[in-house]
N, C-alpha and C positions, 0 to 999 in steps of 0.2 A: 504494500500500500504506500503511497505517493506518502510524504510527511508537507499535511496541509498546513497553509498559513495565512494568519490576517495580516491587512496591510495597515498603518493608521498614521498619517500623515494629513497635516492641513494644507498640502500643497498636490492638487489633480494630476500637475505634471510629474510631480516624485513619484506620489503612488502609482501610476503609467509607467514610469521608468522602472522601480522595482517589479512588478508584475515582470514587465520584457525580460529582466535578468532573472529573476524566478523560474518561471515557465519554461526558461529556455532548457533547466533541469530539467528531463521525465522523474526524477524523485519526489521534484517538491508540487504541489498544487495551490494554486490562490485562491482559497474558498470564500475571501470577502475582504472588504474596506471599509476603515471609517478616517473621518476628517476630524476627529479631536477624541479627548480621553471620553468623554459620557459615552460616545457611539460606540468606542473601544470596548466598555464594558459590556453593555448592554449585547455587542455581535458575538463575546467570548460566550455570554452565556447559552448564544443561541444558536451558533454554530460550532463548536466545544475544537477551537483549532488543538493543534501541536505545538505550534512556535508564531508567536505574534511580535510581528517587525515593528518595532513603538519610537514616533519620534520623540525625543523626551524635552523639546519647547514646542508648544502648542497654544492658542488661545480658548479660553476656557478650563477644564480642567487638563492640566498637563501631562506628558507620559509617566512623570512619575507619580503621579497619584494615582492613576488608573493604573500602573504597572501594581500598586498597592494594592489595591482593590481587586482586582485581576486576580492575587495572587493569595491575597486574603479569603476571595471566594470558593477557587478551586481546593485550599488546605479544607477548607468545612467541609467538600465535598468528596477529599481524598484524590482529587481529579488533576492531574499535574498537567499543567498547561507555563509551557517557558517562554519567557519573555526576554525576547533581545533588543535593544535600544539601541540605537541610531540616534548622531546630535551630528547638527557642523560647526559646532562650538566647542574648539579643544581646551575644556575646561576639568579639570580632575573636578572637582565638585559636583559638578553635573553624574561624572562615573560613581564616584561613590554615594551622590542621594540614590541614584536609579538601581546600583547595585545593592544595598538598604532596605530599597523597595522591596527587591525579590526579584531584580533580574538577577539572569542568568549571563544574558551578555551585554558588551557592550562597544559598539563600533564607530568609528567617523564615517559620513558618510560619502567622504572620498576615497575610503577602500575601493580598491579595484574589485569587478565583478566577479570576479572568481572568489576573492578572498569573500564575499559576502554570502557568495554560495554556500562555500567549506564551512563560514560560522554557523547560519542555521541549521546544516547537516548535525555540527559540532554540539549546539545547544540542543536538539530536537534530540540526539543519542543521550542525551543526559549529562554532559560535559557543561564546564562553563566554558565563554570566553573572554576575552578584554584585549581590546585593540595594542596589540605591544608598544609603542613608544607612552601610551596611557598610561598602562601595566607597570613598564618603570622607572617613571614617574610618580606612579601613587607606593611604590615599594618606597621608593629613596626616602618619598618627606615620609612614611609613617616606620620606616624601620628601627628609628630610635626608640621609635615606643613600645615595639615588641621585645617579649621579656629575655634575661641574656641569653648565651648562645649557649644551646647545650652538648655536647660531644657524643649521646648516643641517647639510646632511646627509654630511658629509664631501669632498667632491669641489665645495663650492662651489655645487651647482645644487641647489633645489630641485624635488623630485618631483609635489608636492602643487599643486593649481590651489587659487585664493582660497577656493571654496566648498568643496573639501576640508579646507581649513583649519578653515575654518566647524563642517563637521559633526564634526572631529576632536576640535574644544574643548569643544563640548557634549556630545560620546558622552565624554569626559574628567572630568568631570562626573556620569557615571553616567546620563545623559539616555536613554530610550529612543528606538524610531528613530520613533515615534510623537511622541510629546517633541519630537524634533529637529524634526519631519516641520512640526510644528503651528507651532511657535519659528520656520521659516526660511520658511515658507508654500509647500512643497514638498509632492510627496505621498508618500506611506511607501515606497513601492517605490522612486521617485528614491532617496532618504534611505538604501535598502538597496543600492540601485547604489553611492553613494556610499562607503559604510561597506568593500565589496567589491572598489571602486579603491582605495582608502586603502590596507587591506590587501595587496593583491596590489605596491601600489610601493613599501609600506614592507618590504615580506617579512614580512611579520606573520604569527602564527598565529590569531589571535582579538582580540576587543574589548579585553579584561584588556590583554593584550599593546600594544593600539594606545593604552591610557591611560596606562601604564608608558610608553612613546615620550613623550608628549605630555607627562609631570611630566619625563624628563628632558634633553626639547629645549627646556627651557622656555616651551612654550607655554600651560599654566597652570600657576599656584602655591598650594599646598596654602594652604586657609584661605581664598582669595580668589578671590570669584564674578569672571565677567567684567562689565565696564561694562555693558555693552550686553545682556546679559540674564540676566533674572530667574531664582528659580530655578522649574520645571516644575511643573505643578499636578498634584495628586495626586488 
């Protein structure tokens, strides 16, 4: 089955634009649109998407309120429905209210088409995302405040094999798994096994979550690339 999505942008031409690049997937399907957060809600309850594309400035109510609402609804109903945000204001603040809210991801909306594809794909599998130069951005200013660094994982043993380490530090990074894939000369799917162990031994819920581990077990530090590689080509 296609993984459906709502569109909800106050701009006819955007929402037009996204659909084209949508559809052009046979994965994904555009089951509906709305032009501000009220519409947003009221289409989630009534077309129950997978992944709803939210601009998060809006007049009236904003994506982040209806990203709230959206998400506050579907938890009553046990009904998981992901939300990825889209802004063209490179603002961390913006990522982290909308992240807050209960999205899942969070993109500029000059991402190239592909990379906007992969996200939905991304979020809709149950993954988060966050546009990397966002990503770290929002590590740098808040890694002071995550607590010190710890050297292993409480009981002494660590969990993680060397190449989990590997792919931990670059997905930490904001690297996609292509990225990583390309960087460790592995192929994508390994690279998504990997990402899948990672999570499943750290008790993780998502990527975000596995980079947060990674700034506060101190396995990278905000501001500094690691030795040994470059950063991702774009």
């Amino acid at each position: 089955m296609p993984v459906s999505v709502l569109l909800v942008d106050d701009q006819p031409l955007v929402r037009a634009g996204f659909r084209m690049i949508l559809e052009s997937d046979p994965h994904l399907s555009v089951v509906g649109e709305a032009s501000d957060g009220r519409e947003a809600v009221r289409a989630v309850r009534s077309l129950l998407p997978d992944v709803v594309l939210m601009d998060v400035r809006m007049a009236g109510m904003d994506g982040i309120e209806a990203t709230r609402q959206i998400v506050s609804w579907a938890r009553s109903l046990d009904h998981r429905v992901r939300v990825l945000a889209l802004t063209t204001f490179d603002l961390d603040e913006y990522a982290v209210e909308v992240l807050r809210a209960g999205a899942t991801g969070f993109l500029l909306k000059d991402a190239p088409p592909a990379e906007l594809v992969s996200a939905v794909g991304v979020v809709a599998d149950g993954s988060a995302i966050v546009s990397p130069p966002v990503l770290r951005r929002l590590l740098d200013r808040f890694a002071p405040l995550l607590p010190a660094a710890s050297s292993g994982s409480g009981d002494g043993e660590d969990p993680l094999t060397a190449r989990e380490h590997e792919v931990l530090r670059l997905l930490a990074r904001g690297w996609s798994n292509a990225e990583i894939a390309a960087h460790l000369v592995l192929g994508e799917t390994t690279v998504k096994s990997h990402v899948g162990s990672i999570l499943t031994k750290l008790g993780l819920r998502d990527r975000v979550q596995a980079v947060v581990y990674a700034y506060e077990h101190g396995l990278v530090r905000p501001g500094q690339l690691d030795e040994d590689a470059g950063p991702p080509s774009r």
